[in-house]
PLY file of the C-alpha trace (Angstrom):
ply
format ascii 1.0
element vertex 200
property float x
property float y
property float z
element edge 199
property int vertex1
property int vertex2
end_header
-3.93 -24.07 13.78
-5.15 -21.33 11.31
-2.82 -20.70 8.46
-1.42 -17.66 7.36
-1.90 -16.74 3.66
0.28 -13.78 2.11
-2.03 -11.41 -0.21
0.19 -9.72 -2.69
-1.69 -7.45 -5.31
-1.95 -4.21 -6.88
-5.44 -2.64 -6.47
-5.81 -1.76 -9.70
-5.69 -4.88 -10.89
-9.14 -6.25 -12.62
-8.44 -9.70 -11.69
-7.47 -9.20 -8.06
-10.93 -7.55 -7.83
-12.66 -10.67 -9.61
-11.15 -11.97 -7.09
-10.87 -10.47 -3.90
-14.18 -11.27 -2.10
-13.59 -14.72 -2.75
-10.43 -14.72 -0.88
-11.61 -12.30 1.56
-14.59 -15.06 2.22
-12.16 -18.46 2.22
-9.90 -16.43 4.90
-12.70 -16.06 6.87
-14.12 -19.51 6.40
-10.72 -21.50 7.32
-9.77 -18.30 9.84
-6.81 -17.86 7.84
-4.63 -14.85 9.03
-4.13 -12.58 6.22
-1.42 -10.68 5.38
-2.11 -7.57 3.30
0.32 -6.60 0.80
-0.76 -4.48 -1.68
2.76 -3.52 -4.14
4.08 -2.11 -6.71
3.35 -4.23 -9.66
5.41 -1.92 -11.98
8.53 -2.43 -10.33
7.43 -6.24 -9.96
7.04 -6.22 -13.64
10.31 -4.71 -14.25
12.43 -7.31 -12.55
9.98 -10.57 -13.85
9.40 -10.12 -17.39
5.93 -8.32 -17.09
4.73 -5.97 -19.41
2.44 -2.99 -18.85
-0.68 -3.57 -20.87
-0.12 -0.66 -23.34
3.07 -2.75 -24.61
1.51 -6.07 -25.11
1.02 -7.39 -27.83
-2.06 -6.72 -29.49
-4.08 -10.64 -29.91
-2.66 -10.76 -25.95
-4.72 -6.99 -25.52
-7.59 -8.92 -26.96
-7.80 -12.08 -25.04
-7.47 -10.17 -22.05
-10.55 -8.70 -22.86
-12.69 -11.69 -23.26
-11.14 -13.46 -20.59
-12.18 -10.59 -18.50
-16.17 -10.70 -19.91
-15.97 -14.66 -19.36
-15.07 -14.08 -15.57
-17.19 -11.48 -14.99
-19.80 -12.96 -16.57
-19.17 -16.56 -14.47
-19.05 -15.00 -11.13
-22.36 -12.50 -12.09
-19.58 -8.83 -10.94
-20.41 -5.63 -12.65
-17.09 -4.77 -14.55
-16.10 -2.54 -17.41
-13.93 -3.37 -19.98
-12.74 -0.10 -20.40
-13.27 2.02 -17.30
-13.23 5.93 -17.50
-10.14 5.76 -15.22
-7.75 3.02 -16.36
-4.69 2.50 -16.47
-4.58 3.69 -13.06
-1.69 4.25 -11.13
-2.68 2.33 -8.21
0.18 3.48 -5.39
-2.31 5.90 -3.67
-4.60 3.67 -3.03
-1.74 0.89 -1.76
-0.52 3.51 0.88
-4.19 4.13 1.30
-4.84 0.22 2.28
-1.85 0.12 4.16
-2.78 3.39 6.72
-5.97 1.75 6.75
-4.25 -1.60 7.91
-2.12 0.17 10.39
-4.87 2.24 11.68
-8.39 -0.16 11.67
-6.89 -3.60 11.12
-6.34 -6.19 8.25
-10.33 -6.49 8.36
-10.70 -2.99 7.47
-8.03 -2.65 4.81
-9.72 -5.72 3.29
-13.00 -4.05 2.97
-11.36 -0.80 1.72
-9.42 -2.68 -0.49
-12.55 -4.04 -2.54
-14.64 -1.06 -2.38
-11.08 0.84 -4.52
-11.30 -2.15 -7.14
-14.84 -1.61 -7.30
-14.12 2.09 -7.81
-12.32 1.78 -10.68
-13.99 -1.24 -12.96
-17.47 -1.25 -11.72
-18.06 2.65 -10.65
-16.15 4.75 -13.13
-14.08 6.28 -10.33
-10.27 7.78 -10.53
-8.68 6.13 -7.69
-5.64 8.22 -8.38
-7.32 10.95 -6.86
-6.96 11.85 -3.43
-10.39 13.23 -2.93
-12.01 10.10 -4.31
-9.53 8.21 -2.46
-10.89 9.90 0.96
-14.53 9.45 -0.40
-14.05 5.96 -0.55
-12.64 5.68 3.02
-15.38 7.46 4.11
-17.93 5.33 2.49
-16.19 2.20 4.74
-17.04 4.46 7.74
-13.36 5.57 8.47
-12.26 9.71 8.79
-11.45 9.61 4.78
-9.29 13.03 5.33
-7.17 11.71 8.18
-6.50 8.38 6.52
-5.07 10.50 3.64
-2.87 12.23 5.34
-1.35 9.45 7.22
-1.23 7.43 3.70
1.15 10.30 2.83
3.93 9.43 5.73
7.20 8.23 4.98
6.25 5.53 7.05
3.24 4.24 5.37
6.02 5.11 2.03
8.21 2.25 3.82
5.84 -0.12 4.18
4.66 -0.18 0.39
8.45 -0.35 -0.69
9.09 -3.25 1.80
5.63 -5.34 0.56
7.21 -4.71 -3.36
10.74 -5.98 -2.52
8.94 -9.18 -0.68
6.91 -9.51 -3.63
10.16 -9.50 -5.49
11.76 -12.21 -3.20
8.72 -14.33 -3.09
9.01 -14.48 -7.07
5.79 -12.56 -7.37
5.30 -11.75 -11.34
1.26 -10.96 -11.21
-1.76 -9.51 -9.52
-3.56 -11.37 -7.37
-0.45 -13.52 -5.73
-1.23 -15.85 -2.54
1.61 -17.86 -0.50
0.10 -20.43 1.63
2.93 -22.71 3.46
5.50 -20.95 1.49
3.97 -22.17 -1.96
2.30 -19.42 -4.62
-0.85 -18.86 -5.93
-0.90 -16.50 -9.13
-4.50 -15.19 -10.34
-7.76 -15.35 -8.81
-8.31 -18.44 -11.06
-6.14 -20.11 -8.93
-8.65 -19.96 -5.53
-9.65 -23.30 -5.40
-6.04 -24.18 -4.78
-5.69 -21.83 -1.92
-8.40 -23.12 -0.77
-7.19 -26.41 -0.81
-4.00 -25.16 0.81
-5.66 -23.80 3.45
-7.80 -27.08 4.25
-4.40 -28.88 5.23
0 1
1 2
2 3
3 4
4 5
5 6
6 7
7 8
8 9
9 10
10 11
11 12
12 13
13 14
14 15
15 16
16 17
17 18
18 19
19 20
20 21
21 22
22 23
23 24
24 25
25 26
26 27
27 28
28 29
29 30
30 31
31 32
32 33
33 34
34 35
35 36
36 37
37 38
38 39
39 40
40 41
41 42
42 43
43 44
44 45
45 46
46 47
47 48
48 49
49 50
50 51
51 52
52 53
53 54
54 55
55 56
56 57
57 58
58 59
59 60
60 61
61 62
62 63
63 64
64 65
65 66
66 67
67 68
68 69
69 70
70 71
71 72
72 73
73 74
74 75
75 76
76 77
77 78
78 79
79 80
80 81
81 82
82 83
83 84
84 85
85 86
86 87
87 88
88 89
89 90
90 91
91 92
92 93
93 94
94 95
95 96
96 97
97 98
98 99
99 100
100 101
101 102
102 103
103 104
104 105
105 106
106 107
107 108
108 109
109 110
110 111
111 112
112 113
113 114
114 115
115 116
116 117
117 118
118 119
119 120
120 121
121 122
122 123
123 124
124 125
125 126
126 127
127 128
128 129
129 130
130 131
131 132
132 133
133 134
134 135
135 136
136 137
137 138
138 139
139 140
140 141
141 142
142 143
143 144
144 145
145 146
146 147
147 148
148 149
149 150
150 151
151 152
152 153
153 154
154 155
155 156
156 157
157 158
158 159
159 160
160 161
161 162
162 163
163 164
164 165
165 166
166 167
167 168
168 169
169 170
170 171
171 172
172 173
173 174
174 175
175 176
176 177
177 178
178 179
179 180
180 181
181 182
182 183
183 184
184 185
185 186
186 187
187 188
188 189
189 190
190 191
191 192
192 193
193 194
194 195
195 196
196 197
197 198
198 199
């Protein structure tokens, strides 16, 4: 029976985007039912320890940085270190995935999902910005405009706040986070596990 594998993240993250068409392709391989919850990492942060990057500590700024050219590097993704457009806030685009879940399916959202990391540390794009936003919805083939407006419903508003306070009560503390059988996965460095999760 195909597992289901719980996809917490923030889109702005650069490591859920190192990582996300590698999950996107091992849900597809082992037919894995995803379930898309893009959160608020800031309020994840606040109740976990996590610090927003401007208030780490400076040699944990810097390792960050080569850890991200080492993984970029390794997996052969375009990414900027220091993108036009970052730090991000990246709740427009969450509600953004999340009316495209509701409206087009988990597929759909997925796709969207990778083409707003891309945005932001491969195209030098401000995915704060609604217009952009709607560009990039439209580039997936979807009515960019429409999607917008139903991203801005209370509804869509409920949904985000409900995926953050599961992330809190699944112990989430990072971006990407996968729960496979009840078990997490923090960081895209972690794949092979899920992978391995997902094989049982």
């Amino acid at each position: 029976m195909a597992k289901i594998c719980q996809y917490f993240f923030a889109p702005q993250s650069p490591w859920t985007y190192l990582g996300h068409e590698r999950f996107a392709a091992l849900a597809r391989k082992y037919q894995a039912q995803v379930e898309l919850k893009p959160c608020d990492l800031g309020k994840v942060f606040s109740v976990s320890g996590g610090l927003p990057l401007a208030k780490r500590a400076p040699q944990r700024q810097a390792y960050r940085l080569v850890e991200l050219k080492r993984w970029s590097e390794h997996l052969q993704m375009p990414l900027n270190l220091n993108p036009a457009f970052f730090p991000v806030a990246g709740d427009a685009a969450a509600r953004l995935i999340i009316a495209t879940r509701l409206a087009h399916g988990t597929d759909a959202a997925l796709n969207l999902a990778g083409a707003v990391m891309r945005a932001v540390w491969a195209e030098e794009r401000n995915i704060a910005d609604a217009a952009t936003l709607a560009a990039i919805a439209q580039e997936c083939g979807h009515d960019g405009k429409t999607l917008i407006k139903t991203s801005e419903t209370s509804g869509v508003q409920e949904e985000y706040d409900r995926h953050t306070e599961e992330a809190i009560a699944a112990n989430v503390f990072g971006s990407p986070w996968y729960v496979v059988d009840g078990e997490g996965y923090w960081g895209q460095d972690r794949l092979d596990f899920v992978e391995r999760a997902l094989q049982k």
